[in-house]
Backbone as ProteinMPNN parsed JSONL, in Angstrom:
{"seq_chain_A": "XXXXXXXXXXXXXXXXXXXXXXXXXXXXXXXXXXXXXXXXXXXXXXXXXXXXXXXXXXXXXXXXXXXXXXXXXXXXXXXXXXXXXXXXXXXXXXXXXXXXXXXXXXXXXXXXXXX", "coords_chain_A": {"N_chain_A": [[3.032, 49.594, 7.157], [4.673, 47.451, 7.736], [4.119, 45.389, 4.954], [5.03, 46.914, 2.832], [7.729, 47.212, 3.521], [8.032, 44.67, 3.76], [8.008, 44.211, 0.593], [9.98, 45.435, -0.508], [12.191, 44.732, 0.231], [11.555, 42.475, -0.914], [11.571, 43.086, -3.494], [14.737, 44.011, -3.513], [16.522, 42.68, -2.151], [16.934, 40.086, -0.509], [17.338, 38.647, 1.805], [17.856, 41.036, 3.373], [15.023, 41.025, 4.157], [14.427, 40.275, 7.558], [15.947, 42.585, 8.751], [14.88, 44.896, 7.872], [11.908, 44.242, 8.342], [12.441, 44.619, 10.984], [13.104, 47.351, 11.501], [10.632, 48.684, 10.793], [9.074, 47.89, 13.08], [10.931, 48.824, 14.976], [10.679, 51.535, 14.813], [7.824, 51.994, 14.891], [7.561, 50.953, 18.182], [9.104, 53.149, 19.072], [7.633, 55.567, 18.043], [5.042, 54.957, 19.971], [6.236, 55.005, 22.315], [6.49, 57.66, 22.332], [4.558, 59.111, 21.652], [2.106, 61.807, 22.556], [-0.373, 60.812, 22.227], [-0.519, 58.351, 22.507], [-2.462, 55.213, 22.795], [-1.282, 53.461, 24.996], [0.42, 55.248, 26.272], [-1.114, 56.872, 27.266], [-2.506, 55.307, 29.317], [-0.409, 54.476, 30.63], [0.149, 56.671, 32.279], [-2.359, 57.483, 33.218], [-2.777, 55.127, 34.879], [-0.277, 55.369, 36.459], [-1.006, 57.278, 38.147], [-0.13, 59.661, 37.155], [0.688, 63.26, 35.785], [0.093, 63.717, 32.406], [1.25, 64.572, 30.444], [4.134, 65.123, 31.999], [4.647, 62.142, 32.047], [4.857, 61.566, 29.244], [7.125, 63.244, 29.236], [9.211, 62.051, 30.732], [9.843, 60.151, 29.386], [11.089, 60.213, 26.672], [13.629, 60.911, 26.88], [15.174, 58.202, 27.356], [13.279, 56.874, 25.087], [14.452, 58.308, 23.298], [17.308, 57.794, 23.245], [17.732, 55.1, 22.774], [16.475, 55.211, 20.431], [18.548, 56.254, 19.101], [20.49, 54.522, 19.416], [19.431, 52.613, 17.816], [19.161, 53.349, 15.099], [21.365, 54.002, 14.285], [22.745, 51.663, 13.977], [21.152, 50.383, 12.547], [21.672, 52.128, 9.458], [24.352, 51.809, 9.521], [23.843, 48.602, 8.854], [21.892, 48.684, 6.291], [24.546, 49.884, 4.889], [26.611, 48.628, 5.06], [25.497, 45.841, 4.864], [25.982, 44.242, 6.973], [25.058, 41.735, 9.327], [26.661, 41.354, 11.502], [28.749, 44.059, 11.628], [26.674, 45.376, 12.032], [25.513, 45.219, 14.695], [28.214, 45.533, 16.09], [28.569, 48.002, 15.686], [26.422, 48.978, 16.815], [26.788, 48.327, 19.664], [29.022, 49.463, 20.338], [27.943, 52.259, 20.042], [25.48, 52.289, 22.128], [27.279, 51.298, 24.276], [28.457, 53.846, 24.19], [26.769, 56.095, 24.87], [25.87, 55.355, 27.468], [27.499, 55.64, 28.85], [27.834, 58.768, 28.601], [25.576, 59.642, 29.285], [25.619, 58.642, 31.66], [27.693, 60.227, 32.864], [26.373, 63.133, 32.618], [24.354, 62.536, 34.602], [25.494, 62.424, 36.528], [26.963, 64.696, 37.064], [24.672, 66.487, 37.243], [23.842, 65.658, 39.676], [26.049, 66.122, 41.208], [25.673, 68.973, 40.962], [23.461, 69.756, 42.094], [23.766, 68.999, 44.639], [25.626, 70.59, 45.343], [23.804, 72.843, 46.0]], "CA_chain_A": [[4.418, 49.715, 6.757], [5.21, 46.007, 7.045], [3.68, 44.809, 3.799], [5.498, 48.006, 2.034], [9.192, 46.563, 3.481], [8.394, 43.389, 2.884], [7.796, 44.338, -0.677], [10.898, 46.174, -0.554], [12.643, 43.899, 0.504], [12.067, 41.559, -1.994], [12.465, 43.515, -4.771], [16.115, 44.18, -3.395], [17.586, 41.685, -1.143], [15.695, 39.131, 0.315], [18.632, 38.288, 2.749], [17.478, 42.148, 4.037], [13.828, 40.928, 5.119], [14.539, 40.482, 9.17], [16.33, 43.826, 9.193], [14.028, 45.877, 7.088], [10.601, 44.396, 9.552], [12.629, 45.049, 12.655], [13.216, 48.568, 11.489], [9.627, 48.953, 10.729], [8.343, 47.758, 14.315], [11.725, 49.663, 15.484], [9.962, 52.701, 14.634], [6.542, 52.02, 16.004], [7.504, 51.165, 19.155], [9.583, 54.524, 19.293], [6.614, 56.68, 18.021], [4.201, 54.667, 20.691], [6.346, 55.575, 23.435], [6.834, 59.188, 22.524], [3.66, 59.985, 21.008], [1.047, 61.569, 23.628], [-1.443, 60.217, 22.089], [-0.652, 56.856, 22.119], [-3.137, 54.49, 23.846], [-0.357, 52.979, 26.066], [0.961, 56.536, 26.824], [-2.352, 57.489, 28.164], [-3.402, 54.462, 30.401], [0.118, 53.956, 31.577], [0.388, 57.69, 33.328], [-3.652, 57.199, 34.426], [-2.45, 53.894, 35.927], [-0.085, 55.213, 37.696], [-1.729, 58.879, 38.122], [0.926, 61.313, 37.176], [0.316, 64.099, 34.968], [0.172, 62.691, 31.279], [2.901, 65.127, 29.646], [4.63, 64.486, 32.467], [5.027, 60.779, 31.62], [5.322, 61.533, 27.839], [8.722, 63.519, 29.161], [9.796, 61.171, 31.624], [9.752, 58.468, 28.248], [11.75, 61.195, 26.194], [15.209, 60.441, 26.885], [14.992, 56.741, 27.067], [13.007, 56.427, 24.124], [15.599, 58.749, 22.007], [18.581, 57.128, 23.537], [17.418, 54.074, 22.217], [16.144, 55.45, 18.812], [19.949, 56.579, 17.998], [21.394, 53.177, 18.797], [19.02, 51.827, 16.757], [19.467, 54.042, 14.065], [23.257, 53.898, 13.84], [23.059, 49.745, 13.559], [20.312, 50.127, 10.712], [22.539, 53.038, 8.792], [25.699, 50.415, 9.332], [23.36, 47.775, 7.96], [22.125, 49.424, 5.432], [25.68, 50.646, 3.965], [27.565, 47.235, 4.716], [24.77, 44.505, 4.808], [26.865, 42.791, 7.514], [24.619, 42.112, 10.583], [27.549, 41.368, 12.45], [29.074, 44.636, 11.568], [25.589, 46.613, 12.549], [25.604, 44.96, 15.91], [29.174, 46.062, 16.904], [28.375, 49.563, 16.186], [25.419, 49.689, 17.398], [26.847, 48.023, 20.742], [29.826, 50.539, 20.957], [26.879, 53.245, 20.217], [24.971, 51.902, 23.313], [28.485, 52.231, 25.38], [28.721, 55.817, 24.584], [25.243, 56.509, 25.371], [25.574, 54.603, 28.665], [28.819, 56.832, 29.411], [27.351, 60.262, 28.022], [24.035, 60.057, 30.671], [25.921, 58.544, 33.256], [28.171, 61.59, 33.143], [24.923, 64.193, 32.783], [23.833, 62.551, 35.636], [26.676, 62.813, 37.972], [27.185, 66.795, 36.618], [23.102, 66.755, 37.605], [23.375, 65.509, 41.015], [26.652, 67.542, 41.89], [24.663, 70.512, 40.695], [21.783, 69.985, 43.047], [24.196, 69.161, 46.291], [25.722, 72.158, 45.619], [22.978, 74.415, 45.505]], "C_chain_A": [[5.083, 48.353, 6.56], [4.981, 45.569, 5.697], [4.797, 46.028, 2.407], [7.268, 47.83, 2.203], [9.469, 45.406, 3.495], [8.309, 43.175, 1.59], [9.268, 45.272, -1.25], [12.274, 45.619, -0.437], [13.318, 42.771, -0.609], [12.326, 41.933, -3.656], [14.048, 43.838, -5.367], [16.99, 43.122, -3.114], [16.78, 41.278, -0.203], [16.246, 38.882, 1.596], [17.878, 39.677, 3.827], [15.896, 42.132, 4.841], [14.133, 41.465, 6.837], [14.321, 42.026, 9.254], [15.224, 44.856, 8.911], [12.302, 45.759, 7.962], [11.15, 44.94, 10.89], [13.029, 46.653, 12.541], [11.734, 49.098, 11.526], [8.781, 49.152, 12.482], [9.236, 48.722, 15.131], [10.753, 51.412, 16.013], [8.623, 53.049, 14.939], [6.532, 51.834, 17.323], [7.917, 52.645, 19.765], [8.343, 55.233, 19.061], [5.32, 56.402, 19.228], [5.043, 54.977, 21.784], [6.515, 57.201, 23.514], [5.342, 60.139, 22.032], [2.489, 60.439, 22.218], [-0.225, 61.623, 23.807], [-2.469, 59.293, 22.014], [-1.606, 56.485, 23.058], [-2.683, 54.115, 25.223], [0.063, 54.069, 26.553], [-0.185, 57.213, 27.729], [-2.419, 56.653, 29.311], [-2.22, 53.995, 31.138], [0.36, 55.612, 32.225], [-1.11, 57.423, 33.654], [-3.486, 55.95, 35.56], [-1.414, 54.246, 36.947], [-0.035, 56.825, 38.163], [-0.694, 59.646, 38.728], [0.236, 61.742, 35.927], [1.252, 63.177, 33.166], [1.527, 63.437, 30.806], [3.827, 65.085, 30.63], [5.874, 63.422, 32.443], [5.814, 60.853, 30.604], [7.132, 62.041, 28.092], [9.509, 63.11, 29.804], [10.588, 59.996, 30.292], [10.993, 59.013, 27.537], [12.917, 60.9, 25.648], [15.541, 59.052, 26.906], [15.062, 56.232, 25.383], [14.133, 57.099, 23.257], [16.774, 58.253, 22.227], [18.912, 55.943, 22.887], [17.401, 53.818, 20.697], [17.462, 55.572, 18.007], [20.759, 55.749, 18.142], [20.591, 52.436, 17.939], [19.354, 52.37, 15.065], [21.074, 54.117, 13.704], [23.269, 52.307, 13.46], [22.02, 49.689, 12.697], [20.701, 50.804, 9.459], [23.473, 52.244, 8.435], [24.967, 49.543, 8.568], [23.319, 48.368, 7.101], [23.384, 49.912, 4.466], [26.587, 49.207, 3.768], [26.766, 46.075, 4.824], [25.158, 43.672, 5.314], [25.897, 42.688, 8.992], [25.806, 41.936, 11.709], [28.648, 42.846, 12.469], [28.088, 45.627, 12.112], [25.62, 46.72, 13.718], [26.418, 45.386, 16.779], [28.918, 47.61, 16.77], [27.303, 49.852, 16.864], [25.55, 49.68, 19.258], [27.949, 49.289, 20.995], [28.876, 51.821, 20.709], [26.29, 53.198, 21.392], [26.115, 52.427, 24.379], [28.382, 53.673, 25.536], [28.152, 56.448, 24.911], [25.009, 56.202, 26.773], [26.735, 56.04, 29.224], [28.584, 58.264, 29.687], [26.512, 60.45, 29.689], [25.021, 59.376, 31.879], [26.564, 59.86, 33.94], [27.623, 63.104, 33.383], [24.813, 63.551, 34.066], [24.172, 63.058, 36.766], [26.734, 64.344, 37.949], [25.767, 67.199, 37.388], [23.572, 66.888, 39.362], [24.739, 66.395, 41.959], [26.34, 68.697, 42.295], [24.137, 70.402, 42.139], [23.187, 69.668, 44.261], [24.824, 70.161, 46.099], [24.841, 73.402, 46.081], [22.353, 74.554, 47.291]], "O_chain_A": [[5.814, 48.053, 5.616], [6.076, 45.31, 5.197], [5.093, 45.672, 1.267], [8.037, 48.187, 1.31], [10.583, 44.903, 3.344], [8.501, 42.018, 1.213], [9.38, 45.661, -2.413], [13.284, 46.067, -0.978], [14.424, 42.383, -0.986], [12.93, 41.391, -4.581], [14.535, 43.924, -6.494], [17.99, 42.773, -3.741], [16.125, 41.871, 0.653], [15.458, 38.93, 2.54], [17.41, 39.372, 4.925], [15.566, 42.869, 5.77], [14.087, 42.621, 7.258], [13.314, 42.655, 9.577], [14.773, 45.572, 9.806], [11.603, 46.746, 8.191], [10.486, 45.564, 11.718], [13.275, 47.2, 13.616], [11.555, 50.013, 12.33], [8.164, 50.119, 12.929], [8.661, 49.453, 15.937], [10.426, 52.009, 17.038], [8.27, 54.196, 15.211], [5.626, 52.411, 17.923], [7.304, 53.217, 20.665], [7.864, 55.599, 20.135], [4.607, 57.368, 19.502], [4.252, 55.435, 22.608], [6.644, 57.846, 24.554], [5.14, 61.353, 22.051], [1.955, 59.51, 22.823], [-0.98, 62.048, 24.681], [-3.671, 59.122, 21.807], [-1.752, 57.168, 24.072], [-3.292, 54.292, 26.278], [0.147, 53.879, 27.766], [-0.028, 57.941, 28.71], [-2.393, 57.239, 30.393], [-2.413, 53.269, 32.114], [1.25, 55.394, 33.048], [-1.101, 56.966, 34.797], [-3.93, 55.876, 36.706], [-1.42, 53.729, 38.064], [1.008, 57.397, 38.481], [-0.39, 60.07, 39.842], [-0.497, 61.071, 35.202], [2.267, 62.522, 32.93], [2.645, 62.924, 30.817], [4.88, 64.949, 30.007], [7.091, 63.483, 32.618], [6.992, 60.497, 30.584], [8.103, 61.558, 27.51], [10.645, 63.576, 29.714], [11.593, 59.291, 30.387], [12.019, 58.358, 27.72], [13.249, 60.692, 24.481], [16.523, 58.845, 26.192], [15.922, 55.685, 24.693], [14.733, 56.354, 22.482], [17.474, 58.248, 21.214], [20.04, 55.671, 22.478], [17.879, 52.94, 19.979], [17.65, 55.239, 16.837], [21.76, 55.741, 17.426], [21.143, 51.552, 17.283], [19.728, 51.68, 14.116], [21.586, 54.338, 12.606], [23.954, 51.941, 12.505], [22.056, 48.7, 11.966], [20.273, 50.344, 8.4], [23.602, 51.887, 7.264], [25.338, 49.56, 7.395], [24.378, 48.841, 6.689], [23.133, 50.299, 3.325], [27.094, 48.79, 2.727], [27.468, 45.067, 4.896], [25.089, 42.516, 4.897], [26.045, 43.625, 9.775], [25.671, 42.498, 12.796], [29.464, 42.786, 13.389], [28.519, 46.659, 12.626], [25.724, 47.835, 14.231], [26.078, 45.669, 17.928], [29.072, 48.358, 17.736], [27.195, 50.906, 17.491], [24.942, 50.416, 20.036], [27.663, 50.085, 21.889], [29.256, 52.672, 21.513], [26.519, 54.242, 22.003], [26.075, 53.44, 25.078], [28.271, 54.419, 26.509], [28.569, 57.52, 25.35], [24.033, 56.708, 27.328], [26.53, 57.085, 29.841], [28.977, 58.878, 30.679], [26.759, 61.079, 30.717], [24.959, 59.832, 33.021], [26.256, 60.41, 34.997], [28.15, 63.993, 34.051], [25.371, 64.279, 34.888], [23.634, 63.748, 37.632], [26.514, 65.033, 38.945], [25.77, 68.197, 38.109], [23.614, 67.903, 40.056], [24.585, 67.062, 42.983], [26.514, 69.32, 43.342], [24.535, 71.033, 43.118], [23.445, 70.768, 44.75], [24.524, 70.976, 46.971], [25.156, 74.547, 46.407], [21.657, 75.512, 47.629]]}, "name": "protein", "num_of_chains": 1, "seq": "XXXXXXXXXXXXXXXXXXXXXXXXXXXXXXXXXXXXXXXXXXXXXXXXXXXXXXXXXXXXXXXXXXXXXXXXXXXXXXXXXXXXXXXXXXXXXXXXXXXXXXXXXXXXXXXXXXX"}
């Protein structure tokens, strides 16, 4: 996929390189932590011997939490070509994501001392 957005790249907006590889690797690291097939997904639940799907759904919420601030600051790029404009949304994206699960959590752990 690199060679295919660096070719993409330069047929458009060369200025767009960075963004356009760090979306590429963006997206491989996301599919290597969610996939449970990955190499690293295997040998890090045998390493530390929990059940493999398990792991894979332990990764889950992380990895997608992650995936949709990334994806909102490559959308912003993408539409306004400002990296300093991708960055602030993607950082007030991060906030709200930090806010959201903190608030699941607390609702979580109420739950359970209730019960």
């Amino acid at each position: 996929m690199l060679p295919i957005a660096g070719d993409m790249a330069g047929a458009t907006d060369i200025a767009m390189m960075l963004p356009m590889l760090g979306a590429v690797l963006a997206g491989s690291v996301f599919g290597d932590h969610c996939s449970p097939i990955s190499d690293t997904t295997i040998l890090s639940s045998t390493g530390a011997r929990c059940n493999h799907i398990d792991h894979v759904s332990t990764q889950l919420p992380y990895a997608l939490s992650v995936a949709l601030v990334s994806c909102v600051g490559f959308i912003t790029l993408g539409m306004t070509t400002s990296v300093a404009i991708s960055f602030a949304a993607a950082t007030v994206t991060f906030i709200a994501v930090c806010f959201v699960l903190s608030a699941l959590s607390k609702a979580r752990m109420a739950k359970e001392a209730n019960v």
